[in-house]
C-alpha positions as semicolon CSV with decimal commas, in nm:
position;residue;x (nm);y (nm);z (nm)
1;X;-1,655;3,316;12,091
2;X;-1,803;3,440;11,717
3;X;-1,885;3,291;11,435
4;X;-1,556;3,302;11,236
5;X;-1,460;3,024;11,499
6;X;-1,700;2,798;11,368
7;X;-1,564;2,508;11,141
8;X;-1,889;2,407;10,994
9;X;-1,701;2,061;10,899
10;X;-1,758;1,994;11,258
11;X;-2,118;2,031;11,230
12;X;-2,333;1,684;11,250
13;X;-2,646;1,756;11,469
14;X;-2,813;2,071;11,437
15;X;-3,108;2,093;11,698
16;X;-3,387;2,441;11,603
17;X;-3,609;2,554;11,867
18;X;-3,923;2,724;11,751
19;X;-4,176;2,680;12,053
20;X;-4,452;2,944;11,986
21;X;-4,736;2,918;11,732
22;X;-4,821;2,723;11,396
23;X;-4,747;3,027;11,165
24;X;-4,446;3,105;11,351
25;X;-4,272;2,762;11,308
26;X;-4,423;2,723;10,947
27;X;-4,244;3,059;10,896
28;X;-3,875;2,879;10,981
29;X;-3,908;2,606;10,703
30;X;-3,776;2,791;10,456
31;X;-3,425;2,846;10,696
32;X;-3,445;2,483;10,808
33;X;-3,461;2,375;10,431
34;X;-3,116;2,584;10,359
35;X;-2,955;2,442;10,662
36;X;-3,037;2,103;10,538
37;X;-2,909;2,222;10,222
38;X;-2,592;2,367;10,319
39;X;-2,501;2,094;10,587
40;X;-2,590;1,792;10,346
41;X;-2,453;1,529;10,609
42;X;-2,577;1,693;10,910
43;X;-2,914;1,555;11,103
44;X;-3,170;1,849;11,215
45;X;-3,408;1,809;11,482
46;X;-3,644;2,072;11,604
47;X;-3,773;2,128;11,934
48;X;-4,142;2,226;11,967
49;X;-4,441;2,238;12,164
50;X;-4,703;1,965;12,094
51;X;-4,929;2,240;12,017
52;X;-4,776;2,306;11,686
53;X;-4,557;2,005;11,618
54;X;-4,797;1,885;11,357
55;X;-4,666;2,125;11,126
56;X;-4,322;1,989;11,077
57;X;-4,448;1,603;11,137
58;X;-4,362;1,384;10,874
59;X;-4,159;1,671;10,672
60;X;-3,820;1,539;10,535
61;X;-3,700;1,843;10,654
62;X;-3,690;1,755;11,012
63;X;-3,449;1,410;11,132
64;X;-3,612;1,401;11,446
65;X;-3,907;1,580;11,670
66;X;-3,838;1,653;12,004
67;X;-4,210;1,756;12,223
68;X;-4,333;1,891;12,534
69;X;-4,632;2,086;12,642
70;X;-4,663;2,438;12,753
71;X;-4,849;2,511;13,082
72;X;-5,086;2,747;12,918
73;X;-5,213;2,448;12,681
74;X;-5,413;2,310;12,970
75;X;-5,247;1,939;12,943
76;X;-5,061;2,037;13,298
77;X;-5,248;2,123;13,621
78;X;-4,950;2,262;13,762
79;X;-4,644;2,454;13,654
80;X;-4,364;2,249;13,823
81;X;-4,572;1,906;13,570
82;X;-4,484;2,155;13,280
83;X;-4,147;2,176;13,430
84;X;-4,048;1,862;13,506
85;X;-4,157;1,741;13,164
86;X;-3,957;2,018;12,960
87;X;-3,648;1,902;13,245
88;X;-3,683;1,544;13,094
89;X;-3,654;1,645;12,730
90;X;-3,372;1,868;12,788
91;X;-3,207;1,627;12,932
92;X;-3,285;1,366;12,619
93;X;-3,168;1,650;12,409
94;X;-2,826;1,702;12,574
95;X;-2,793;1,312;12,561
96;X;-2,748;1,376;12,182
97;X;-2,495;1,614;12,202
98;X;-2,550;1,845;11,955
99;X;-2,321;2,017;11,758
100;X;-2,527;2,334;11,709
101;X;-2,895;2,500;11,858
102;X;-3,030;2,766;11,699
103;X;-3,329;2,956;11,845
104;X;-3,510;3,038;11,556
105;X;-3,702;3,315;11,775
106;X;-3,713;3,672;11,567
107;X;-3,679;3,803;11,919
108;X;-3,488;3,758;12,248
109;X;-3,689;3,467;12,414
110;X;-3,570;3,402;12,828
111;X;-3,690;3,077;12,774
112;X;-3,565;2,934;12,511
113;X;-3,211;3,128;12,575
114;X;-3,218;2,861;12,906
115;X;-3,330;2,560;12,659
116;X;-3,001;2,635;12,412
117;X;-2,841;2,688;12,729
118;X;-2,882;2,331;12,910
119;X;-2,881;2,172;12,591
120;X;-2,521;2,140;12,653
121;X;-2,422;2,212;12,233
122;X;-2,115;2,338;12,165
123;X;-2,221;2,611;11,954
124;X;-2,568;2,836;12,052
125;X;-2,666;3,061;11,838
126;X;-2,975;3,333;11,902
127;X;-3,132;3,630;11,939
128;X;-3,023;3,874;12,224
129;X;-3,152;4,233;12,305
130;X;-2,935;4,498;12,206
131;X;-2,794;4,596;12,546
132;X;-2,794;4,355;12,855
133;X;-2,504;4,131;12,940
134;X;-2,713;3,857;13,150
135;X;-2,875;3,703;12,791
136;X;-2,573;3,700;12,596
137;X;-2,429;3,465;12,836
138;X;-2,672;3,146;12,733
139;X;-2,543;3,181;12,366
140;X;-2,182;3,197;12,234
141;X;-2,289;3,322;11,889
142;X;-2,507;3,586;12,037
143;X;-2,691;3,797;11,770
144;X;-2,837;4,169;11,884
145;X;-3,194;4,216;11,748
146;X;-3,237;4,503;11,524
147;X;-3,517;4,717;11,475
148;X;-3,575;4,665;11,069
149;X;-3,915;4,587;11,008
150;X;-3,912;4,283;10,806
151;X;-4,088;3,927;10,732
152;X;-4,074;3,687;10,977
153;X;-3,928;3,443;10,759
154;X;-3,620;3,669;10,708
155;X;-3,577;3,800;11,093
156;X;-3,510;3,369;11,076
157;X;-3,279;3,384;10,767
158;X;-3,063;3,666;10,940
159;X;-2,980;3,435;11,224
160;X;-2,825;3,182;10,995
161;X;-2,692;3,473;10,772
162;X;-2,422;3,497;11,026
163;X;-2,286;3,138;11,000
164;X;-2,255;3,153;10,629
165;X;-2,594;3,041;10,554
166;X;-2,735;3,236;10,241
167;X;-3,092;3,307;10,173
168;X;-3,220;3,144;9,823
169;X;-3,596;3,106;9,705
170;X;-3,711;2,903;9,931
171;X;-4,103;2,946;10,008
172;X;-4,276;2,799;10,349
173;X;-4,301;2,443;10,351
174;X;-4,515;2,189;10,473
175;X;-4,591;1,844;10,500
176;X;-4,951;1,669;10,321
177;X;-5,028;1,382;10,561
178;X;-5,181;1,132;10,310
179;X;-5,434;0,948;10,524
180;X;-5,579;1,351;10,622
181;X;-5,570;1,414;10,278
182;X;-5,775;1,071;10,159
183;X;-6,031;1,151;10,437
184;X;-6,113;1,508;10,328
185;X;-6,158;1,354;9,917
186;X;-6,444;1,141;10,119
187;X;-6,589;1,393;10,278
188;X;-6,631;1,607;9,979
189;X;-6,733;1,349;9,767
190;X;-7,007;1,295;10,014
191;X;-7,124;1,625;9,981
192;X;-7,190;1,642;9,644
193;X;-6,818;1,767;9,526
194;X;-6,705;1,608;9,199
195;X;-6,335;1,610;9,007
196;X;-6,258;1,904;8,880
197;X;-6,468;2,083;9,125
198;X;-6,355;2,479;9,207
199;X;-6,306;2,472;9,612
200;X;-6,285;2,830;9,778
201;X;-6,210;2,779;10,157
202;X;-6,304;3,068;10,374
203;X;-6,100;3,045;10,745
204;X;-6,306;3,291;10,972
205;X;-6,127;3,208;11,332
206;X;-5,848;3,421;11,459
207;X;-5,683;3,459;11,811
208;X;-5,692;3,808;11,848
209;X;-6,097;3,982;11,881
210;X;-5,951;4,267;11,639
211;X;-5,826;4,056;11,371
212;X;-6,175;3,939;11,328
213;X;-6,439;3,953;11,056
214;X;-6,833;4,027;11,174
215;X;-7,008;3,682;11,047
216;X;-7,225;3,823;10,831
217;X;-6,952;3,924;10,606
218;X;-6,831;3,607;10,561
219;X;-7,203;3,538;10,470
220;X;-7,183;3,745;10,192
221;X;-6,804;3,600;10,076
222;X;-6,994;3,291;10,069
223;X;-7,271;3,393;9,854
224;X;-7,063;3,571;9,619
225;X;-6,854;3,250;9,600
226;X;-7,181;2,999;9,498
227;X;-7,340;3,250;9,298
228;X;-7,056;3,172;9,060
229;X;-7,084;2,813;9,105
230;X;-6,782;2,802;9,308
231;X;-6,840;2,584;9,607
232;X;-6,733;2,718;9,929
233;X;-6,536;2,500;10,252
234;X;-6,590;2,682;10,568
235;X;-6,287;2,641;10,809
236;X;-6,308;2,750;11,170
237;X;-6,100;2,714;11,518
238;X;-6,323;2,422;11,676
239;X;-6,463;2,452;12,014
240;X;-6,690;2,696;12,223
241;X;-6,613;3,078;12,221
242;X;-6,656;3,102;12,592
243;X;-6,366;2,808;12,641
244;X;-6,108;3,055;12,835
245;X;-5,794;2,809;12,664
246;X;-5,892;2,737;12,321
247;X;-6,163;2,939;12,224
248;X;-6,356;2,814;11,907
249;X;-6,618;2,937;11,615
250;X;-6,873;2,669;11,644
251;X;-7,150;2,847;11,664
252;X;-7,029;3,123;11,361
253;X;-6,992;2,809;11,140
254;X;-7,297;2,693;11,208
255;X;-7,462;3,057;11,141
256;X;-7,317;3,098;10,800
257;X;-7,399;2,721;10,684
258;X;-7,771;2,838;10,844
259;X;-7,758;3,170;10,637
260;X;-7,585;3,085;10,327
261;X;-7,773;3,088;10,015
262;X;-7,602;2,805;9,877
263;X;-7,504;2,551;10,100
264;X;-7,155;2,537;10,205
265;X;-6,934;2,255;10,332
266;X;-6,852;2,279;10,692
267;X;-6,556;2,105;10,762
268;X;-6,425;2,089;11,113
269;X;-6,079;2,054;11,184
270;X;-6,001;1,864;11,470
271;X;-5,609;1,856;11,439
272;X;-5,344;2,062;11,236
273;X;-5,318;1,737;11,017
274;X;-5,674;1,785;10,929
275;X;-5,680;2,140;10,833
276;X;-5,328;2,026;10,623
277;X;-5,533;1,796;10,449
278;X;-5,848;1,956;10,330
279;X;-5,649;2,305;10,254
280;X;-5,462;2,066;10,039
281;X;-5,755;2,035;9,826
282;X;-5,880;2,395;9,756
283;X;-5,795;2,651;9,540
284;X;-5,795;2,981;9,690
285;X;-5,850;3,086;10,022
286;X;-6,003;3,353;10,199
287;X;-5,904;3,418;10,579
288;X;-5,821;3,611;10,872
289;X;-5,446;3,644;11,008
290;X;-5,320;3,303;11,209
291;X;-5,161;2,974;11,135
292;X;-5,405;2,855;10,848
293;X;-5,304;3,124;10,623
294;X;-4,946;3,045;10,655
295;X;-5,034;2,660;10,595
296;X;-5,237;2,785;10,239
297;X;-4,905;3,002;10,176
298;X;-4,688;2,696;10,235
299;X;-4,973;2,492;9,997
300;X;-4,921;2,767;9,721
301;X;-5,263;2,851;9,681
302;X;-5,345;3,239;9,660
303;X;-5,470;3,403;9,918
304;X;-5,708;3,714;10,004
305;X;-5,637;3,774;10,374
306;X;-5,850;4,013;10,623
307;X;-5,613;4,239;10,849
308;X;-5,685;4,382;11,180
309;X;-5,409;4,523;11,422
310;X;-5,135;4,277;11,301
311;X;-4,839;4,394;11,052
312;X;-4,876;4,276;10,718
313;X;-4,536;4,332;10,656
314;X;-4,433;4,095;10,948
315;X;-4,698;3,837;10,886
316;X;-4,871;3,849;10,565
317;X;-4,897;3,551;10,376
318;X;-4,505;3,533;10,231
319;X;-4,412;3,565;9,863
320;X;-4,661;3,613;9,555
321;X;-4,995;3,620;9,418
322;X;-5,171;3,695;9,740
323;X;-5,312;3,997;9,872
324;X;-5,385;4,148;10,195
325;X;-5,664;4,397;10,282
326;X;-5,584;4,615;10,606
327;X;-5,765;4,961;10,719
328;X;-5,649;5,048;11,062
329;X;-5,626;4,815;11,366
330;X;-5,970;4,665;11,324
331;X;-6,019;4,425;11,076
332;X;-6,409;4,534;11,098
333;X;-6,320;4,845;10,912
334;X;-6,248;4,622;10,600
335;X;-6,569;4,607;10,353
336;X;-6,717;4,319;10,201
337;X;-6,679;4,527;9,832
338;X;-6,332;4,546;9,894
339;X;-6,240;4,156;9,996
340;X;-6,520;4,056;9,665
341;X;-6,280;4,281;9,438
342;X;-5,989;4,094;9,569
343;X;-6,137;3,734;9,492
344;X;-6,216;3,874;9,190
345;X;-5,860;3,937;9,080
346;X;-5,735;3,599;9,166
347;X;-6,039;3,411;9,012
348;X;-6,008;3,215;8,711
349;X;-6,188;3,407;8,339
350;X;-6,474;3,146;8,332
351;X;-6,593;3,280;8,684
352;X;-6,559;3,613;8,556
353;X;-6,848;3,661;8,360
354;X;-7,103;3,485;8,555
């Protein structure tokens, strides 16, 4: 079957798998919006892992949230718990008999090509290596993957393109949880931030040990930031860095707030909700590559970003007004005179001529 045979009229429940990361899933709002768009009186539902569901909870975008957890989460001691678990929500999912699942991988994905697969919809559309008959088989709107270097947000968009779904201005978007929101105003009030207050947030976690930024760095960014009387949020991964699951910055955060000149507000982050809700509040950010950049994108606040081995081009912070500093495959190679000029250019005047 291809596309041409699709009457969208027939098209009342859309289901979109995104299972991977935060940025990653933040990076398919902008097609789920158009869907919703184009099929006004259709219902979407997404398919995550509870890892990242919390950034589509609560969206209007999304109808309804379907959630398991992936083995290497550490919430199953076994693969066949993982299993069985992902069994019973495919099995919920094909109770609803979907009209259309779309997995909104930019890539050929085994895994979710089986989840499309047993979700029993009609139409499955998805990403499929070039040559190789075995994946085409899970999807009946099987789309080869090309090797165009592009955003992430538009490898997503060209899925879509090919059911009639056109690509307007739509930028990443993402839910404000109001009670997160409320309890980050506390906390800042009770650190000495008042209305009208300038908030620079500085994210220094990152997955990958090249994409990161030496802690005394960050040090500096912070001092540069006070010395103009901007007051500084520092952001960070909870947890140990010796935790082999989720390793955290604990002990970095606690080294800058210790070696700051001024003192900054450290503001730990226990859920995505919470990191939604205090970004919320700032006004520029200054981070490393991973899923809080893409929630500042989808806040519209500018952004100076710190590069190691990942492609900007891919996953930069998407659309205007931010900027992103990358020399090599290390983001170590990346001076703290070149991120400061950055910051600079994004500042407002009256910070200008302190």
């Amino acid at each position: 079957m291809r596309s041409e045979l699709l009457d969208k009229s027939t098209i009342k429940k859309i289901l979109v798998i995104r299972n991977d990361n935060i940025g990653d899933l933040i990076c398919t709002t902008p097609m789920i919006h158009a869907l919703k768009k184009r099929f006004k009186d259709a219902s979407v539902s997404v398919l995550v892992n509870r890892y990242n569901k919390e950034a589509v909870e609560g969206s209007e975008l999304i109808d309804e949230c379907f959630v398991y957890d992936k083995l290497k989460h550490g919430r199953h001691k076994s693969r066949l718990g993982a299993w069985l678990e992902l069994y019973r929500v495919i099995a919920e999912i094909k109770k609803r008999e979907f009209d259309l699942v779309i997995s909104a991988r930019s890539s050929y994905s085994p895994s979710v090509a089986r989840m499309a697969y047993f979700s029993g919809s009609k139409w499955r559309l998805g990403y499929v290596p070039v040559k190789g008959v075995l994946p085409r088989f899970f999807y009946n709107i099987p789309i080869a993957v090309e090797g165009k270097v592009c955003h992430e947000v538009d490898k997503v968009f060209r899925l879509v393109s090919h059911i009639g779904i056109k690509k307007d201005d739509e930028g990443l978007i993402i839910n404000i949880p109001e009670a997160e929101r409320k309890n980050a105003e506390d906390y800042l009030r009770e650190n000495g931030v008042k209305k009208g207050d300038y908030l620079a947030a500085m994210h220094i976690s990152s997955r990958r040990p090249e994409n990161r930024w030496p802690v005394d760095r960050f040090i500096k960014i912070g001092n540069f930031f006070t010395e103009k009387g901007i007051k500084v949020v520092v952001l960070w991964m909870p947890g140990d860095e010796t935790n082999p699951l989720h390793p955290g910055d604990d002990e970095k955060a606690e080294m800058i707030a210790q070696k700051m000149k001024g003192k900054p507000i450290l503001y730990r982050t226990e859920s995505v909700k919470g990191l939604i809700g205090i970004l919320s509040l700032c006004r520029l950010m200054v981070c490393l590559d991973g899923g809080a950049m893409h929630i500042a994108t989808a806040l519209k606040m500018p952004i100076v970003a710190v590069f190691g081995s990942t492609n900007p081009v891919v996953w930069g912070p998407y659309g205007d007004g931010h900027t992103v500093i990358k020399k090599g495959n290390d983001a170590k190679e990346i001076k703290v005179s070149e991120v400061m000029e950055a910051i600079s250019r994004k500042l407002p005047k009256r910070f200008l001529r302190v």
